[in-house]
C-alpha positions in Angstrom: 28.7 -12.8 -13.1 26.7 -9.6 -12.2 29.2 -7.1 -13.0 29.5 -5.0 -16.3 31.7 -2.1 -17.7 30.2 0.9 -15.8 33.5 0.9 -13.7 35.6 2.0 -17.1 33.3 3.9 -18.2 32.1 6.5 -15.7 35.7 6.2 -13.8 38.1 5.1 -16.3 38.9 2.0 -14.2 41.4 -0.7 -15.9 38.8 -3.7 -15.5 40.0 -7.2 -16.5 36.6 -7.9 -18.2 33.2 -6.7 -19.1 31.7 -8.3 -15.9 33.6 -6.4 -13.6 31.1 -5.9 -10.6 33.4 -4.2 -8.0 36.6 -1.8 -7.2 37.9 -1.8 -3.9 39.0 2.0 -3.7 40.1 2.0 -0.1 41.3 -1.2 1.2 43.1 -2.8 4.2 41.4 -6.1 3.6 43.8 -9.0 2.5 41.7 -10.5 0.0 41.8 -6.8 -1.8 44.7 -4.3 -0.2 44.9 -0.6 -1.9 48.2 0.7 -3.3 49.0 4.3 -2.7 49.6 5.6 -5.9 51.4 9.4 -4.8 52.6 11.4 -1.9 55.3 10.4 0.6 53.5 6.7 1.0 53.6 6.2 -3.1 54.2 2.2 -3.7 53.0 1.1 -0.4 49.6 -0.1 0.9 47.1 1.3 2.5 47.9 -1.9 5.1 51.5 -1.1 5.5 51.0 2.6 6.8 48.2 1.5 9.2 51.0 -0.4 10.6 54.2 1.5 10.1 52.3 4.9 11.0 49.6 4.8 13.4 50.0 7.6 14.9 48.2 9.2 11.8 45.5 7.3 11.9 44.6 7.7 15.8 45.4 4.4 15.6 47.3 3.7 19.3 49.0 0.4 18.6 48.8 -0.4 14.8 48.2 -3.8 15.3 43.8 -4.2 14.9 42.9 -4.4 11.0 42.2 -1.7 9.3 38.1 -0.8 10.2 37.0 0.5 6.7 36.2 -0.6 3.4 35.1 1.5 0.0 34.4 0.3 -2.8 32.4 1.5 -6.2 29.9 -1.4 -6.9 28.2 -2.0 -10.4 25.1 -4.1 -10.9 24.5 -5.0 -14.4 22.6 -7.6 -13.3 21.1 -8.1 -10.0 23.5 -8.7 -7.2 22.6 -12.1 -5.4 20.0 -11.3 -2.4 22.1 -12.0 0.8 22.9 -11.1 4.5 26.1 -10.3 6.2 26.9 -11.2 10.1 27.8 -8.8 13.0 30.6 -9.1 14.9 30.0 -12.2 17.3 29.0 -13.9 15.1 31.7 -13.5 12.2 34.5 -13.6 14.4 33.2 -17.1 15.7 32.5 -18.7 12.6 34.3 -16.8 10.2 37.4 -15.0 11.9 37.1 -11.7 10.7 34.8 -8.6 11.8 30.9 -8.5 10.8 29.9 -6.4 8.2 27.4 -2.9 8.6 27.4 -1.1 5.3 25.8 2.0 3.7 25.2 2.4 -0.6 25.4 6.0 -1.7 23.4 5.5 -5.3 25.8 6.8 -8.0 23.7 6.0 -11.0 20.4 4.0 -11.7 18.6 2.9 -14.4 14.8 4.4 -14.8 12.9 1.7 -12.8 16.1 0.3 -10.9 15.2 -1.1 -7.9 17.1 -2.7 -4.7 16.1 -5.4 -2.6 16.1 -4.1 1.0 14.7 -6.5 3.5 11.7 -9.0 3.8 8.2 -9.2 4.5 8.2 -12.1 7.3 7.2 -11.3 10.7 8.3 -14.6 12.5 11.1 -16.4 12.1 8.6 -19.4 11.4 7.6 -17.9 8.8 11.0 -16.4 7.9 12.3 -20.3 7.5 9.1 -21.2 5.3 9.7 -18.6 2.8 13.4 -19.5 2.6 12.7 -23.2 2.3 9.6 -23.0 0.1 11.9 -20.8 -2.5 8.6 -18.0 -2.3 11.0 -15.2 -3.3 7.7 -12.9 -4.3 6.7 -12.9 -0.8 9.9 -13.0 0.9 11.8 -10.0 -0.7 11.1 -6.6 -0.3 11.8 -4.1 -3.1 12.4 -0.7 -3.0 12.9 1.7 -6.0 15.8 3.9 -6.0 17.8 6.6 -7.6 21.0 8.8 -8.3 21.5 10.1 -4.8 19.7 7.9 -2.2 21.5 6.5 0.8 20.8 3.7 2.9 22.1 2.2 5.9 22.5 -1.7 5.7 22.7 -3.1 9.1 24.1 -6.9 9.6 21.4 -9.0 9.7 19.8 -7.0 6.7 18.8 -9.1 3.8 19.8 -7.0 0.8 21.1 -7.2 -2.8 21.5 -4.1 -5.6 19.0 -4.5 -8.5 20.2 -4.3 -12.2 21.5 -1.2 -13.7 22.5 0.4 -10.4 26.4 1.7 -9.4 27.0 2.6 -6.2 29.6 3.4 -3.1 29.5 1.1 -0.5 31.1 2.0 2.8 31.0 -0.7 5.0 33.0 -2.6 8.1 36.3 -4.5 6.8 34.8 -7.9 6.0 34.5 -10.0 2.9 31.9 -12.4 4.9 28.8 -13.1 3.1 26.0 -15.1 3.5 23.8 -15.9 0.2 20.5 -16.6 0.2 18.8 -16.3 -3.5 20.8 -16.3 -7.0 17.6 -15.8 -9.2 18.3 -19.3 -9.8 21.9 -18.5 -12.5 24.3 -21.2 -13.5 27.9 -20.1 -13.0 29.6 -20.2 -16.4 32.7 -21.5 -14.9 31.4 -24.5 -13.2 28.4 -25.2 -14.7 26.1 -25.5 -11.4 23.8 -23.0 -9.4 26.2 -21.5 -6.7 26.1 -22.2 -3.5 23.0 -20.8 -1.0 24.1 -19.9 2.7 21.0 -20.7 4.4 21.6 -22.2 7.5 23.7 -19.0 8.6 21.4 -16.6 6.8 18.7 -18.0 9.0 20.7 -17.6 12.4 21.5 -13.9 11.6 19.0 -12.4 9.7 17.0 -9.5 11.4 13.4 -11.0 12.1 11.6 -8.8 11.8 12.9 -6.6 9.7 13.3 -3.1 10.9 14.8 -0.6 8.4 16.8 2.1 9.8 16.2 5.6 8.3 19.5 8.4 9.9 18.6 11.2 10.6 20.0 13.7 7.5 21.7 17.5 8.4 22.7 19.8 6.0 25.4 22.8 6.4 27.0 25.2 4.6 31.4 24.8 4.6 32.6 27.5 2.3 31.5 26.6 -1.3 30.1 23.4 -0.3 27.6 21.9 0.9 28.0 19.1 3.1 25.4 17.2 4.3 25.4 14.3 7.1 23.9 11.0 5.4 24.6 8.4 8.6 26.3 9.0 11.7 26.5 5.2 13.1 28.6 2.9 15.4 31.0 1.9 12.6 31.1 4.7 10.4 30.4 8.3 9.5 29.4 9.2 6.2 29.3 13.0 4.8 28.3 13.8 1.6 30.5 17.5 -0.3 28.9 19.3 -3.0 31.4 21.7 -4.1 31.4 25.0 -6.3 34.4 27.2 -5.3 36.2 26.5 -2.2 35.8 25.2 1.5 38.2 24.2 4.3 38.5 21.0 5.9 39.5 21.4 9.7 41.4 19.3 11.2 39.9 15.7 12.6 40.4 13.5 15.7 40.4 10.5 12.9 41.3 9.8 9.7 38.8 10.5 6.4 38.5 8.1 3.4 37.3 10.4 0.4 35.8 9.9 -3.0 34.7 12.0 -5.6 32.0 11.4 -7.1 31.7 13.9 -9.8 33.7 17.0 -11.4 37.5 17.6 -10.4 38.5 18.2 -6.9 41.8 19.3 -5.9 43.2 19.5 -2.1 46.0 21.2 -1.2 47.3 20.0 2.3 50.5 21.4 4.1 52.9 18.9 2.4 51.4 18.4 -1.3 48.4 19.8 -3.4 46.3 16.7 -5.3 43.8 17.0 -7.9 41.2 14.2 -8.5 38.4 13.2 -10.6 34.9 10.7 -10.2 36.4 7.3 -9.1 39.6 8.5 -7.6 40.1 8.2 -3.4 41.9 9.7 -0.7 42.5 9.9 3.1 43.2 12.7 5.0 45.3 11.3 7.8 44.8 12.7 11.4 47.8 15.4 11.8 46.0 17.9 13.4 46.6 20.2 10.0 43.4 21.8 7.8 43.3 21.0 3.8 41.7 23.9 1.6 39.0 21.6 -1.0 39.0 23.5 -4.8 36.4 23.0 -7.6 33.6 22.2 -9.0 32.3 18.3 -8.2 31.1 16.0 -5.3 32.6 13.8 -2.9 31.9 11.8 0.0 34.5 11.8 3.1 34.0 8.8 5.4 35.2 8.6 8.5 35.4 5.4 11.3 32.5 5.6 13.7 33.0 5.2 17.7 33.3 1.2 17.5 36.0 1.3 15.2 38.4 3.8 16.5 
């Protein structure tokens, strides 16, 4: 309904349409599981080696989900505005973990914008706004561009603007609470879609607090990496590359992306090159890789409540 064809044509995705709003890149979730495509792991997913092989992933007993979830997001059109639950709540009334995520901006529009919170102070007033419809008021609006980051909380109300892509790193959950749909009829059954209000209103954030991480920069070899969140769920770090760095060796497993340019890796079993769109992990063997090229990427790794 939202999405469009950014997906195929800055990453040379295989989308089934021209709406195509999302691709899971790095996925243990059922409702979206990610195929290895090479290495020693080719033609299994991403779920089955968690399993089979946690001992790479730190992982003690292989039996808790997989924590993590990446995926490239594009907004032709505005995403609905909506609110995800945390933990208690989504495991009591939804079965599955709650859901913290971050956007990394890969493109935007001049005057893109994304909604990012709301403007009530009580949760009186919160439930007016929702039940009078008085979006203007309600919504917050932030612009943004290539490059921004922002930490989205559960309990944030929140929604991409048109003619934004991002990565989204976020908790394992598909769990989603929404609370405006600028009022669109869904071509496929003819009505409005549903609004989740009841539940947005028991775990939205009243008042809204946004939450700014602290940002550190370093030098690795011929990158720079640079710290955008370090947070109970995840850790996100963001590579620019020109020439070479090393990765040392991690107590966790790293989900990357590349964002731009080529990027190749060469581990102690196989080299890999990759271009914008394409993921990776690097599992948690105790060896180094050596990082080639000329490009960016984002490694991601699982914060303390998710080991």
């Amino acid at each position: 309904m939202w999405g469009g064809t950014a997906l195929r044509d800055l990453y040379g995705f295989d989308i089934p349409s021209d709406h195509t709003g999302e691709a899971w890149v790095a996925s243990g979730h059922p409702n979206g599981p990610t195929w290895i495509k090479n290495g020693r792991f080719k033609g299994k997913t991403l779920v089955e080696v968690w399993r089979q092989h946690p001992e790479l992933f730190q992982n003690a007993h292989g039996v808790r989900p997989f924590p993590l979830l990446v995926k490239i997001l594009d907004a032709h059109e505005n995403l609905s505005v909506q609110v995800h639950p945390g933990n208690a709540y989504a495991a009591k009334h939804a079965h599955e973990l709650g859901k913290t995520e971050s956007w990394y901006i890969l493109a935007a529009k001049p005057d893109a914008e994304i909604y990012f919170g709301h403007h009530a102070q009580t949760r009186a007033e919160f439930s007016q706004m929702l039940e009078q419809r008085d979006w203007e008021r309600l919504l917050r609006k932030v612009p943004v561009k290539a490059g921004d980051f922002f930490y989205v909380p559960a309990g944030t109300l929140h929604a991409l603007g048109a003619g934004v892509v991002a990565l989204e790193i976020q908790q394992s959950s598909d769990t989603t609470y929404r609370v405006y749909d600028f009022d669109r009829i869904d071509q496929t059954t003819g009505f409005h879609r549903k609004l989740d209000l009841l539940d947005a209103k028991a775990v939205t954030q009243v008042p809204f607090a946004p939450v700014t991480p602290k940002q550190t920069t370093k030098q690795i070899g011929g990158a720079t990496c640079t710290t955008l969140v370090q947070a109970e769920y995840f850790n996100v770090q963001d590579y620019h590359l020109d020439g070479a760095c090393t990765l040392a060796p991690s107590d966790s497993y790293q989900i990357g992306v590349v964002v731009s340019g080529k990027v190749t890796i060469k581990s102690k079993r196989d080299t890999y090159s990759f271009t914008p769109g394409m993921s990776f992990i690097l599992l948690a063997d105790g060896s180094d890789c050596m990082v080639t090229g000329t490009g960016e990427f984002v490694l991601a790794t699982p914060g303390p409540a998710a080991k």
